[in-house]
C-alpha positions as CSV (number, residue, x, y, z in Angstrom):
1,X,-3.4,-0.8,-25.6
2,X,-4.4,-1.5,-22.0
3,X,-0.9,-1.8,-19.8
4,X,-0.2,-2.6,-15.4
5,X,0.5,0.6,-13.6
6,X,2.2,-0.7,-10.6
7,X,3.1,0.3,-7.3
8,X,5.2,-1.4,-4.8
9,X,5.6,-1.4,-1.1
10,X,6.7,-3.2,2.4
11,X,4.8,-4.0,5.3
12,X,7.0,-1.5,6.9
13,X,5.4,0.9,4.8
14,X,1.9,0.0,5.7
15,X,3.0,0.1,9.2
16,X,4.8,3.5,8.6
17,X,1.1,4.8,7.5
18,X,0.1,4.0,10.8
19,X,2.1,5.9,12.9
20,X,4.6,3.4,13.2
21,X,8.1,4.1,11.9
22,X,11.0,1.9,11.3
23,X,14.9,2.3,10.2
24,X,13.5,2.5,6.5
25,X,10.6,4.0,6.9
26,X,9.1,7.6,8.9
27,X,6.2,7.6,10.6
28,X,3.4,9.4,8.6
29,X,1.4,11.9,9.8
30,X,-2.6,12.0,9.4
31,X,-2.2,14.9,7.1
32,X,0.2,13.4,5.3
33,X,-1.7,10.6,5.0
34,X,-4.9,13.0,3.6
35,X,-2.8,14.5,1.4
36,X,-1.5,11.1,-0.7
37,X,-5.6,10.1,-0.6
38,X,-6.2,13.6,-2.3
39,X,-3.4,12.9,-5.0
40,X,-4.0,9.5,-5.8
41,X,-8.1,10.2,-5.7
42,X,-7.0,13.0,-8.1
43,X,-5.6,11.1,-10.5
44,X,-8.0,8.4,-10.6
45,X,-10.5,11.2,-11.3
46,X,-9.0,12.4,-14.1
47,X,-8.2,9.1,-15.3
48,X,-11.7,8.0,-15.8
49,X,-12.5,11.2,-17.0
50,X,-10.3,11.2,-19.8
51,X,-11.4,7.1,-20.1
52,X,-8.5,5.8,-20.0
53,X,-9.2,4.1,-16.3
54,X,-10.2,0.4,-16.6
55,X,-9.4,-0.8,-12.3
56,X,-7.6,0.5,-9.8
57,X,-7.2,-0.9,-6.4
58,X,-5.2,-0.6,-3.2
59,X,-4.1,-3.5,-1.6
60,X,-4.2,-4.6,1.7
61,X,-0.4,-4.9,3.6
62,X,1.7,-7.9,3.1
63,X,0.7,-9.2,6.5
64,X,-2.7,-10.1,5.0
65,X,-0.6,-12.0,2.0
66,X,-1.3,-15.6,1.3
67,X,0.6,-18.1,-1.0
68,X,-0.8,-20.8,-2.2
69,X,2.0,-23.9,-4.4
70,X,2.4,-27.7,-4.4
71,X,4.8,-29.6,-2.2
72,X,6.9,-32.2,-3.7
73,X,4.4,-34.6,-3.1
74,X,1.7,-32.6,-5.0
75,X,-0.3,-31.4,-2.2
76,X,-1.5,-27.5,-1.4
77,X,1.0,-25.8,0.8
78,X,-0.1,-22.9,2.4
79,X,1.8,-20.2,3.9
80,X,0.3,-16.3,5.1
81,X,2.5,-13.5,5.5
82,X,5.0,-11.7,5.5
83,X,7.4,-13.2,4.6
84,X,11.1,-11.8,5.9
85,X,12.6,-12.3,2.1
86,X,10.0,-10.9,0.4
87,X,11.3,-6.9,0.1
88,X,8.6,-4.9,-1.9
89,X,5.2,-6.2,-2.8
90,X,2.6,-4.9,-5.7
91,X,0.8,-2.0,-3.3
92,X,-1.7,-1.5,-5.9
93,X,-1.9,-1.1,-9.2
94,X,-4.5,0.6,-11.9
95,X,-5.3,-0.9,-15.5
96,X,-5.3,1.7,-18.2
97,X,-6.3,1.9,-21.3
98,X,-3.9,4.6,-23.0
99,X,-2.8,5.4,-26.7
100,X,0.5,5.1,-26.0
101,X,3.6,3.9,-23.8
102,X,4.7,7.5,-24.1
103,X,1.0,8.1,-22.4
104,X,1.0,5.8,-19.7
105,X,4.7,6.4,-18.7
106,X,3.4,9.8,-18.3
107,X,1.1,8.9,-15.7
108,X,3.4,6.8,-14.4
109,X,5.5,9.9,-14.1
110,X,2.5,11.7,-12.3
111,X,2.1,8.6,-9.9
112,X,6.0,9.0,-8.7
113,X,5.1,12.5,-7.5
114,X,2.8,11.4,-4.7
115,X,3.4,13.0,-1.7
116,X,4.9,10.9,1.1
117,X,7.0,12.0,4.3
118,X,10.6,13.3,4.1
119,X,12.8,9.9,3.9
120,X,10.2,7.8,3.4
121,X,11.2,5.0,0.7
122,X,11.1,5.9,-3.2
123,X,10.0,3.2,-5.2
124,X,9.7,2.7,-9.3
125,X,6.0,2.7,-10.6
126,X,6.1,-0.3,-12.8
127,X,4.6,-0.6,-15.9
128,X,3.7,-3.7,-18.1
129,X,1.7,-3.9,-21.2
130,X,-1.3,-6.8,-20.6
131,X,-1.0,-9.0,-23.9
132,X,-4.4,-9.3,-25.7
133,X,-4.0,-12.3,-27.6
134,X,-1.8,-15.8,-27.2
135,X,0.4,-14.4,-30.2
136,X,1.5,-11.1,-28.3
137,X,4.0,-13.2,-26.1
């Protein structure tokens, strides 16, 4: 079964990788910034050695975000980011192909322990199964 790994964050966050802290987020270091490249490079290694990795991507901060609907009179409207009531958005994400929930929530478990600066913001690692066929809804 192929499921969404997911992992969420805020353009305070981003920033907070740049040296730049805020009330919610520390300022990481460049070692500490190494260090969550190693882990997550790790894991994407063993991933596609065990062939269970399908994708996996960063994504670029909420700042770059762009949302695209219809206005009431059917027309595009267009509006980049951020957005000030958008909280956490999908960081990036890896599809995996795994045997089992019990396998992916595993990995999901090994995501959760990345390392990250003392009092920097925890969030969940999402996980959603991606349906195969119209009758799985």
């Amino acid at each position: 079964m192929k499921y969404l790994v997911m992992v969420q964050g805020t353009q305070a966050d981003y920033e907070a990788m740049r040296g730049k802290a805020s009330a919610n987020s520390p300022a990481w270091s460049e070692q500490e910034i190494q260090a969550m490249y190693a882990f997550m490079s790790a894991i994407n290694d063993d991933l596609a050695e065990s062939g269970e990795m399908v994708d996996g991507q960063g994504l670029a901060e909420p700042a770059k975000v762009r949302h695209v609907g219809l206005g009431p009179d059917g027309k595009a409207v267009i509006t980049d980011g951020p957005y000030s009531e958008t909280k956490e958005l999908l960081a990036g994400y890896w599809v995996l192909d795994c045997a089992s929930l019990e396998r992916v929530t595993e990995i999901a478990e090994r995501i959760a322990r990345c390392p990250q600066p003392a009092g920097a913001p925890e969030y969940p690692v999402v996980i959603r199964p991606i349906l195969d066929g119209a009758g799985d809804i």
